[in-house]
PLY file of the C-alpha trace (Angstrom):
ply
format ascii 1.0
element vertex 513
property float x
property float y
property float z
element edge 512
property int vertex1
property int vertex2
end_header
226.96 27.52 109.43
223.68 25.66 109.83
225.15 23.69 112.76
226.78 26.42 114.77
223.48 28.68 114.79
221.58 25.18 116.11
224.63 25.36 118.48
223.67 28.56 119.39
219.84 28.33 120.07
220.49 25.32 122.15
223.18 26.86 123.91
220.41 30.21 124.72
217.83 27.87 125.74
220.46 26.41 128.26
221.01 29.55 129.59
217.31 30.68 130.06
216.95 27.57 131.82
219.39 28.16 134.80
218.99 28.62 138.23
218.46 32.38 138.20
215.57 32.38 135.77
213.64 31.50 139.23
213.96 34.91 140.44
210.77 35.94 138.09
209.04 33.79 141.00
209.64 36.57 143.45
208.02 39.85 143.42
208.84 42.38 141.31
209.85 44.65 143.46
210.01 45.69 147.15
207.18 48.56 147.02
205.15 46.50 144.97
202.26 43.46 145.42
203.03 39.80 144.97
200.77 38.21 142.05
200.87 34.88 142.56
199.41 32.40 140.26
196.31 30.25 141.64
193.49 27.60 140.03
190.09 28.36 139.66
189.81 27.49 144.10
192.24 30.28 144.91
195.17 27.58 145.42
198.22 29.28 144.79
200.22 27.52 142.33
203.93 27.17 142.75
206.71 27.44 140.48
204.24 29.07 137.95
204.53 32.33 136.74
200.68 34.43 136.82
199.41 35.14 133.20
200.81 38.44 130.86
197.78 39.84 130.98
196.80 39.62 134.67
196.32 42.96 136.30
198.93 43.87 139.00
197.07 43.77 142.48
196.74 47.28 144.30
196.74 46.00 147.77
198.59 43.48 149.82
195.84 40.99 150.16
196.62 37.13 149.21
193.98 35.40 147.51
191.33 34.12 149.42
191.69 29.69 148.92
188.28 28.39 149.33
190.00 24.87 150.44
191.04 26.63 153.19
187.82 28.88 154.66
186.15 25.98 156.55
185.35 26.91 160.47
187.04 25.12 162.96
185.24 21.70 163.91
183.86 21.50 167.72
184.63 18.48 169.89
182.65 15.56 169.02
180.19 14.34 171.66
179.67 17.99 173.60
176.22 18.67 175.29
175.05 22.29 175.08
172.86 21.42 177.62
174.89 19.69 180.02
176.97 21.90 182.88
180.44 20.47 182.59
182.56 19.85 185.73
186.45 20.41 185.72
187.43 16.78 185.64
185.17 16.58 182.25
187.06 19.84 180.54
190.06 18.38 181.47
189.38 15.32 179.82
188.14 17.34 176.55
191.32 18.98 176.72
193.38 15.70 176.45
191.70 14.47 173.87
191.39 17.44 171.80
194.53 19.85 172.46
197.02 19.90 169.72
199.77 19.43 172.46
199.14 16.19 172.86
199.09 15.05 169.77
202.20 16.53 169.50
203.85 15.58 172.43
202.97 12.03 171.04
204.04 12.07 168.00
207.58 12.95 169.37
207.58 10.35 172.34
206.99 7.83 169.20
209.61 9.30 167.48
212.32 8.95 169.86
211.30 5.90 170.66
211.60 4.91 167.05
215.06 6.34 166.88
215.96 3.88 170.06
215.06 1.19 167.96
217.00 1.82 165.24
220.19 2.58 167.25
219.57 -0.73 168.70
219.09 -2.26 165.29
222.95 -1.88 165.15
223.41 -5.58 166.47
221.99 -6.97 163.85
224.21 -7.59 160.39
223.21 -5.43 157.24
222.35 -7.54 154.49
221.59 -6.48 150.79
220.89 -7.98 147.59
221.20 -6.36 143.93
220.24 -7.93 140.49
222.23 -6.61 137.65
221.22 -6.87 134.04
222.64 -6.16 130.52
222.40 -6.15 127.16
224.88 -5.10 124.78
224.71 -5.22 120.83
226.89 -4.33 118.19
227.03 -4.33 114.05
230.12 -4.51 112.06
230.87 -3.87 107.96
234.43 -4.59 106.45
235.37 -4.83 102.81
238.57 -5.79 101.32
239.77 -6.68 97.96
236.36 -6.88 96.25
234.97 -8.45 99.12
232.72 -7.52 101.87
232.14 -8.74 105.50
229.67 -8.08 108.25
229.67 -9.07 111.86
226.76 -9.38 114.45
227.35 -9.59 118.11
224.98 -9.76 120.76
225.91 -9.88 124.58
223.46 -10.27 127.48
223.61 -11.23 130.97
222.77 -11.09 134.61
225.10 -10.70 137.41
222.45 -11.62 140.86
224.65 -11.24 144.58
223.54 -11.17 147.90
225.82 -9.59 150.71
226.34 -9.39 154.58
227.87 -7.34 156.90
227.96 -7.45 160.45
229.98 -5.58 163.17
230.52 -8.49 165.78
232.03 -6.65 168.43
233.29 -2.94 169.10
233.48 -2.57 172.67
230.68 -1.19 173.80
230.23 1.94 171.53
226.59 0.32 170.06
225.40 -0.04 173.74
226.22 3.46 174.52
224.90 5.02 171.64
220.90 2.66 172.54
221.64 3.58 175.72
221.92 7.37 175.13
219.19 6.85 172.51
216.84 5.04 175.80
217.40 8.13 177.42
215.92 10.75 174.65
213.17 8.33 174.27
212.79 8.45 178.32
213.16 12.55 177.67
210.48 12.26 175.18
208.18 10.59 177.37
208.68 12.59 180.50
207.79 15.64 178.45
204.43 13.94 177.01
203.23 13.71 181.05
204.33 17.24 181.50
202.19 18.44 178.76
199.40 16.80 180.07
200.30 18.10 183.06
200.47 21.84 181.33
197.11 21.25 179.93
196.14 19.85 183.28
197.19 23.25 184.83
195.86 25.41 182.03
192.18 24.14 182.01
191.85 24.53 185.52
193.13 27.79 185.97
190.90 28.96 182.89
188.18 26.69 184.86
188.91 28.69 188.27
188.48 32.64 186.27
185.89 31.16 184.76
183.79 30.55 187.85
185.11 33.67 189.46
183.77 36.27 186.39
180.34 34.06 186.54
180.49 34.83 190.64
181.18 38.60 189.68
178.60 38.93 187.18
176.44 37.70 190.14
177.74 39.96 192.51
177.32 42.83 189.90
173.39 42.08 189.59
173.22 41.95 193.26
175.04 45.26 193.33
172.30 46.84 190.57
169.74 45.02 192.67
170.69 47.05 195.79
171.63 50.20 193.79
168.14 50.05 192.52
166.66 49.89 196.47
168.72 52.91 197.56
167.84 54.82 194.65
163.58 53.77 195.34
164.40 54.66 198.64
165.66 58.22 197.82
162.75 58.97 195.55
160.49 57.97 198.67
162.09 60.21 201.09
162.18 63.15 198.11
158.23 62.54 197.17
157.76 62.56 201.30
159.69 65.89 201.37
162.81 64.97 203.59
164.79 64.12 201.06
166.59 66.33 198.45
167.37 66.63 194.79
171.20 66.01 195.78
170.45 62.42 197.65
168.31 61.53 194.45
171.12 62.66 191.99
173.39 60.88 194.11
171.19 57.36 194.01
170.49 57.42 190.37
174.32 57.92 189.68
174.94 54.83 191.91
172.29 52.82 189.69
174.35 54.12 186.86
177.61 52.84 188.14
176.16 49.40 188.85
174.69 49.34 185.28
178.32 50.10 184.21
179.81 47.40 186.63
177.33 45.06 185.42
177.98 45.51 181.35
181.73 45.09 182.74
181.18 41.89 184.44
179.18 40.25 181.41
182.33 41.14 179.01
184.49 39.78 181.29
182.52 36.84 182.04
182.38 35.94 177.64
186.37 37.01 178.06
186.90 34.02 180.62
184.86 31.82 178.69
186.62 32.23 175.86
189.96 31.59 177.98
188.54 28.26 179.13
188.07 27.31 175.35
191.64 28.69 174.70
193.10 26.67 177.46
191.22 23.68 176.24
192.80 24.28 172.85
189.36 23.48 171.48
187.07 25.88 168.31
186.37 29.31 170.43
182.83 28.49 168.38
182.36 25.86 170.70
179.04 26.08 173.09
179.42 24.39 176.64
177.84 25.18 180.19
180.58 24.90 183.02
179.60 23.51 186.73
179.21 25.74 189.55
182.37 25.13 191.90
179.40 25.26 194.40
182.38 26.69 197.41
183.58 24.43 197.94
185.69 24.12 200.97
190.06 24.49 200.35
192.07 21.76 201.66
194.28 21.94 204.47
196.83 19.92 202.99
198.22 23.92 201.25
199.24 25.04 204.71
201.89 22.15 205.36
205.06 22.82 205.81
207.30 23.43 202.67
210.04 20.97 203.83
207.66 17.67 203.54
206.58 19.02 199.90
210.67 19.78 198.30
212.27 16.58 198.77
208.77 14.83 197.40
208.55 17.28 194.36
212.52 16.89 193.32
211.66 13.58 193.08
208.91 13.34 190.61
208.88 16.59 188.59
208.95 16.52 185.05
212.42 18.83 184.50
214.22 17.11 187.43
213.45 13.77 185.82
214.36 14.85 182.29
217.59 16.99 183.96
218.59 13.45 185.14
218.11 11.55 182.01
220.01 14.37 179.91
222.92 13.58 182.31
222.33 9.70 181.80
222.32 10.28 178.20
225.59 12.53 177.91
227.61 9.95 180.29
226.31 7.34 177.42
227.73 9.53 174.51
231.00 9.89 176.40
231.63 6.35 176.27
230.60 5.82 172.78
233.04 8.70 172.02
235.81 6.95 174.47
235.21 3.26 172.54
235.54 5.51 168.49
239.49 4.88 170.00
238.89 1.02 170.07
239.19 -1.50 167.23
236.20 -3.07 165.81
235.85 -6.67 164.47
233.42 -7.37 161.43
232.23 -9.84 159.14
231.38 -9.61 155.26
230.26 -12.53 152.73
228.75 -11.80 149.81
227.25 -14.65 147.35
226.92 -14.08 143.49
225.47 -16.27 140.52
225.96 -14.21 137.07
224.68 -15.67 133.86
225.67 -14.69 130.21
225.46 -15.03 126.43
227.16 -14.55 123.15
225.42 -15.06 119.96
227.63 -13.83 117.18
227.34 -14.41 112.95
229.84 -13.62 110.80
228.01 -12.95 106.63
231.11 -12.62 104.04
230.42 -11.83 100.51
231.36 -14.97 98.80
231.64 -18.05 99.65
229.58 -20.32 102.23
227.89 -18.54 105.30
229.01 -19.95 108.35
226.47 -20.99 110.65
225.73 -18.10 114.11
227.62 -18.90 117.06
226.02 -19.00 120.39
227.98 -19.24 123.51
226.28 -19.29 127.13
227.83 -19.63 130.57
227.02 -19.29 134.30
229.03 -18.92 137.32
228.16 -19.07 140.71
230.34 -17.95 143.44
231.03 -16.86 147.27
233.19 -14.86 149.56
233.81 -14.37 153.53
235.90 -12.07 155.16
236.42 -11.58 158.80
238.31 -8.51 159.66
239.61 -6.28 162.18
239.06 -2.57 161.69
241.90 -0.50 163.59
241.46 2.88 163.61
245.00 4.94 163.15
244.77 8.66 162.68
241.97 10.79 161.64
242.97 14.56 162.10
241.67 14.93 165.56
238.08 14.29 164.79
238.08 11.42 167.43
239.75 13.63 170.19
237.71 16.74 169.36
234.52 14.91 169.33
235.34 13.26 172.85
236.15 16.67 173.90
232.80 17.89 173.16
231.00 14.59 174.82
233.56 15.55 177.69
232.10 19.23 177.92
228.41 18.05 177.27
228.34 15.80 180.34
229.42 19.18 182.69
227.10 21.22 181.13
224.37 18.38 181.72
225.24 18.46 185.40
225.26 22.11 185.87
221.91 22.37 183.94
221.01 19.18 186.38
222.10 22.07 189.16
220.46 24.87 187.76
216.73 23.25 187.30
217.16 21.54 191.18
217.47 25.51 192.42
214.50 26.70 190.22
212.35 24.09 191.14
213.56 24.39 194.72
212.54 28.56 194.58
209.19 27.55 192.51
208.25 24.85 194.65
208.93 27.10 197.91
207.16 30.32 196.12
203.97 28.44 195.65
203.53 27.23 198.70
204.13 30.40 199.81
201.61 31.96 198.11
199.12 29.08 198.70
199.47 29.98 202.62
198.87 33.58 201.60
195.85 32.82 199.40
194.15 30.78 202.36
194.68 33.75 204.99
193.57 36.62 202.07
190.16 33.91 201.40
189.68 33.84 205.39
190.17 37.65 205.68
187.70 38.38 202.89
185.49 36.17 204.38
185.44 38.09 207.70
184.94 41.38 205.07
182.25 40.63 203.66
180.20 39.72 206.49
181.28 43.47 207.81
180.52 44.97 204.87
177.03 43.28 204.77
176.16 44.68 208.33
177.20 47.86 207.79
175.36 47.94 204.56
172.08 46.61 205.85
172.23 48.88 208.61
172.87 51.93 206.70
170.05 51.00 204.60
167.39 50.58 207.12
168.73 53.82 208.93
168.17 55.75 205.66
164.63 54.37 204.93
163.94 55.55 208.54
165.42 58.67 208.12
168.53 58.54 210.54
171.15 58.09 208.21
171.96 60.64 204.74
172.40 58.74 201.51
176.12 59.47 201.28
176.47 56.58 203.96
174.23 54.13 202.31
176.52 54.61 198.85
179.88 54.36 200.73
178.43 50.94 202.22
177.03 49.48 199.32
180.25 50.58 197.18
182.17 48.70 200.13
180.08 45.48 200.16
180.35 45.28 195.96
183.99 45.30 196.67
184.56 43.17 199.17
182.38 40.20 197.49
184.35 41.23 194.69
187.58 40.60 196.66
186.20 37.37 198.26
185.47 35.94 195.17
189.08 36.62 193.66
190.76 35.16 196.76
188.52 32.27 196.86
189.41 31.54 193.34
192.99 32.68 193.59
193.21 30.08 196.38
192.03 27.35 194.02
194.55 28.57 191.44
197.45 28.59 194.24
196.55 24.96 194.53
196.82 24.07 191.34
200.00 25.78 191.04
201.46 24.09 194.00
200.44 20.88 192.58
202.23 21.60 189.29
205.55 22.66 191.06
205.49 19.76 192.98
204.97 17.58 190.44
201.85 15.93 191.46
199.27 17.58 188.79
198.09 14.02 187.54
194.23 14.94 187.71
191.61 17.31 187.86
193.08 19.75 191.66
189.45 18.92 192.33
189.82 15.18 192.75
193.35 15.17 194.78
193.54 13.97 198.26
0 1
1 2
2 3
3 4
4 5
5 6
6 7
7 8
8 9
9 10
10 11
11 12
12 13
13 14
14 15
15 16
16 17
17 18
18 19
19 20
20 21
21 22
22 23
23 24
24 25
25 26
26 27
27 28
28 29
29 30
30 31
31 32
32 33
33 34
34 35
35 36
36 37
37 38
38 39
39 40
40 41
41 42
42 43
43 44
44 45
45 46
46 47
47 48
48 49
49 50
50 51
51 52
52 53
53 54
54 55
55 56
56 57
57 58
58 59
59 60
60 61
61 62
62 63
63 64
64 65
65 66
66 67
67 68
68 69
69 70
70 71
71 72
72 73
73 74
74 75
75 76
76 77
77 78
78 79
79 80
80 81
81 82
82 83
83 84
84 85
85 86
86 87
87 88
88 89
89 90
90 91
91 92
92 93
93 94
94 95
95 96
96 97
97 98
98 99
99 100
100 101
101 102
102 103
103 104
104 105
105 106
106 107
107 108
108 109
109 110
110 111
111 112
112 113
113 114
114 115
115 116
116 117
117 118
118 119
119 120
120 121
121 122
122 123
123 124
124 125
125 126
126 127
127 128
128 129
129 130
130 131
131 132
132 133
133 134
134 135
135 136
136 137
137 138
138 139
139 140
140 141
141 142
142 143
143 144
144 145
145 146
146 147
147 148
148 149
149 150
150 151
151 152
152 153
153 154
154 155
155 156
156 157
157 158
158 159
159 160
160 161
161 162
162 163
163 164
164 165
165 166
166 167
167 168
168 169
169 170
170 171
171 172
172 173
173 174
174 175
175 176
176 177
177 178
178 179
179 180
180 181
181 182
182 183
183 184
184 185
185 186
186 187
187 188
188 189
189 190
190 191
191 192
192 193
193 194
194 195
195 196
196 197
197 198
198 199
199 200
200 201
201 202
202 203
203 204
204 205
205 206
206 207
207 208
208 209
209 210
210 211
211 212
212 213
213 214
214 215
215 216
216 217
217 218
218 219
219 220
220 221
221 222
222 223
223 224
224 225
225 226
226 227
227 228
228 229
229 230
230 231
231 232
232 233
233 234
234 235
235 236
236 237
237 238
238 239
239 240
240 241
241 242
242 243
243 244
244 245
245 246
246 247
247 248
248 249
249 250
250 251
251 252
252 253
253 254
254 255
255 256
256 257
257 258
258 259
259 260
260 261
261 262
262 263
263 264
264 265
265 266
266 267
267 268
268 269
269 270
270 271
271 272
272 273
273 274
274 275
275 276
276 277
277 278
278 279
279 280
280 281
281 282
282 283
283 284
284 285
285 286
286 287
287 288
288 289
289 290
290 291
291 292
292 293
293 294
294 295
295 296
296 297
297 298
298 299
299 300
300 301
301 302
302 303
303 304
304 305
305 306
306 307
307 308
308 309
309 310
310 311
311 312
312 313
313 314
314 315
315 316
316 317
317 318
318 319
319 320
320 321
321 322
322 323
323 324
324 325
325 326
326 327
327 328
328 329
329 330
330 331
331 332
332 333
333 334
334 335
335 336
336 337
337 338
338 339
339 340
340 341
341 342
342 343
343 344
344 345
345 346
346 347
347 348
348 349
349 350
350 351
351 352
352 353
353 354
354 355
355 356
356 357
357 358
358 359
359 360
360 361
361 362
362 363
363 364
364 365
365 366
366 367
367 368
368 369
369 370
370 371
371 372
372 373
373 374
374 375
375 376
376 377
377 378
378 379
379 380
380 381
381 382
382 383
383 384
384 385
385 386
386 387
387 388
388 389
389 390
390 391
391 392
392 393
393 394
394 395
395 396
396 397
397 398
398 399
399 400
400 401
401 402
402 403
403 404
404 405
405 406
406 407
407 408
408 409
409 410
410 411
411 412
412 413
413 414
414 415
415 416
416 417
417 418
418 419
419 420
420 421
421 422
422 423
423 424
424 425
425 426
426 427
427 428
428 429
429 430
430 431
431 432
432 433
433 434
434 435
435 436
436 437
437 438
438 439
439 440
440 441
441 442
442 443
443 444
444 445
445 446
446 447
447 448
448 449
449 450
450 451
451 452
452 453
453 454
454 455
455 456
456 457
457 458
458 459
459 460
460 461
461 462
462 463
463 464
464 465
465 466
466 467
467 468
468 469
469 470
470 471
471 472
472 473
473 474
474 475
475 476
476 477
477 478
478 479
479 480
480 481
481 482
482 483
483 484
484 485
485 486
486 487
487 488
488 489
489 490
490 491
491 492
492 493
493 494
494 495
495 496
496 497
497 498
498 499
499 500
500 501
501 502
502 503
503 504
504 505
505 506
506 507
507 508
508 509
509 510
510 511
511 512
């Protein structure tokens, strides 16, 4: 009785112990807080149940880990003080970004795969030590007299084996090939995310310098609002003027004032892009460079033709698109060769080592002395084989059906990114040529809206013109510096982007030919 109930607490201790015990690790239930357990930092402790007595939380808040609530580090080495040019962020960005890291870490991990399917030349050897001990104790009695018997067995068995596929056709130098081509994939998309980060940073870099150029504007805008409005409260003081010009003024200063606390938000909103892009603390402090207007190269207005066949030959898809397809022609002959025999080598070496030391103690009579036996044997093998393969249930046929299938869908994916980049490569060029003509139209704008806003002015101070003119010029100048700006730095963008599609994004947009 005493042994079946220990049988039975064991057996219940079994039971508490199995796999659906964990389920007191989940919450409770679905309308209620998690509790989890933590340490004394907040660190929530897996696998660990919280205490009995802990109250049940009334909110769905985790607990705040104090390992965790450190800010963001800035880039080493930044200047507050120094105005950073576009080739600088960019450079920042490279070093800093995430994305690169990233992008590295998998280029060295394809690379590392290449190596090991090339380390399939190279034989496979092993070695394992074996050790043992075995002892044993022995009592026999028989007609008054008693026996005992002692054995003790030990030993080590040491071998040291090789095995090496000599020659299967050409399946291993498919498969490195195939495994070349990943790594080549790998690489190809580390320069594209440079390239990205490239593209990023200087499009952040371009809105940046266009807010800055409409918070300018704005404060111009105030500046003149503020003029008309002096002016009105002139001509009302000198009696030709009335209470609806002044009204009129002074809600003009207003709007500028609003236009202005608009332009400084989304100034700090660009800025705060730029960091984004840069992938870089947002609690960072930097001054950017003034693009100082400078002038838009010609080299966006050539014809598309002389930019496709250039670009399909050095973008990043089109490139990886044509490895994918080097790769899956690869895998189709290692799949073709799985039908081929294989010939292979094996040896193995062994040295094993033993003893016996056994005493025999009988009752009566003389003891015999212990006997000790010892022995050794050393010993090799070598086997050179050919490995035919028969019949497998299809796996070899349905897996070269699949490396079949893989290699079309690698050329019509080859297809499909030639026609995209063909379409992106022709829409950015496109709008690069409409980004110089909308830049050269503001241009002419803005020098229209400046005359007409200058003379409207003076006319009003004289006394020719009524304020309702003056407003509708100075509302048309703010918005056609406004709309300069934006095409000048949508022109800059355009370039970038037509850089990217073409695949020549390498360096700061600023610094290409």
């Amino acid at each position: 009785m005493r042994q079946l109930k220990g049988l039975s607490c064991l057996l219940s201790l079994f039971l508490c112990g199995c796999a659906t015990s964990a389920l007191e690790l989940a919450p409770a239930s679905p309308d209620r807080p998690w509790q989890p357990a933590t340490d004394a930092s907040g660190e929530i402790q897996p696998g660990t149940l919280p205490p009995a007595d802990a109250s049940v939380p009334k909110d769905y808040v985790l607990p705040s880990n104090t390992a965790l609530a450190q800010l963001p580090p800035a880039p080493s080495g930044i200047d507050g003080q120094h105005a950073y040019t576009l080739p600088e962020l960019i450079d920042i960005a490279q070093s800093n970004n995430p994305s690169t890291r990233i992008a590295w870490a998998e280029a060295r991990n394809a690379a590392l795969a290449a190596g090991i399917a090339k380390s399939a030349y190279l034989p496979d050897v092993s070695a394992i030590v074996v050790g043992g001990y075995q002892t044993g104790h022995h009592s026999n009695s028989a007609l008054g007299l008693n026996a005992s018997n002692s054995e003790t067995v030990k030993g080590t068995i040491s071998a040291l084996s090789l095995q090496w596929l000599l020659f299967d056709f050409g399946k291993r130098a498919a498969v490195a090939e195939a495994a070349e081509q990943l790594s080549v994939i790998s690489n190809i998309a580390f320069t594209a995310t440079h390239q990205q980060v490239i593209y990023k940073v200087s499009l952040a870099f371009y809105a940046r310098a266009a807010a800055d150029a409409r918070l300018q504007t704005a404060k111009q805008a105030l500046q003149n609002a503020a003029d008309v409005q002096a002016a009105s409260e002139a001509r009302f003081k000198q009696g030709v003027g009335t209470v609806v010009e002044t009204a009129l003024a002074r809600q003009a200063s207003a709007q500028a004032r609003f236009d202005l606390v608009a332009a400084e938000g989304a100034a700090q909103d660009a800025y705060s892009a730029l960091l984004e892009a840069m992938g870089i603390s947002p609690l960072t402090k930097l001054k950017t460079a003034d693009l100082s207007r400078r002038p838009l190269s010609s080299a966006m207005a050539q014809p598309i033709d002389q930019i496709v066949a250039t670009a399909l030959a050095r973008r990043p898809d089109m490139l990886s698109a044509h490895a994918a397809q080097q790769a899956s022609l690869a895998n189709l002959r290692a799949a073709e060769d799985e039908f081929l025999p294989k010939l292979f080598l094996s040896t193995t070496g062994s040295y094993s080592e033993g003893g016996l030391e056994t005493s025999v103690i009988p009752g009566v009579a003389q003891l015999p002395p212990t006997v000790n036996l010892s022995g050794n044997k050393l010993g090799a093998t070598a086997f050179i084989g050919l490995h035919i393969p028969i019949y497998d249930g299809g796996t070899r046929e349905a897996l070269l059906e699949q490396a079949r299938s893989n290699v079309g869908k690698s050329d019509a994916m080859f297809a499909q990114i030639r026609d995209e980049a063909v379409r992106q490569i022709v829409s950015a060029g496109n709008t690069a040529k409409s980004s110089l003509a909308a830049y050269d139209a503001a241009g002419a704008l803005v020098a229209a809206s400046k005359t007409s806003y200058d003379a409207a002015l003076a006319a009003y101070k004289h006394g020719v013109g009524n304020i309702t003119t003056v407003t509708t010029a100075e509302t048309q100048l703010l918005r056609a510096r406004f709309a300069e700006t934006d095409a000048y730095s949508g022109a800059l963008a355009a370039a970038a982007s037509l850089a990217l599609a073409a695949g020549a994004l390498g360096a700061a947009p600023e610094d290409m030919p």
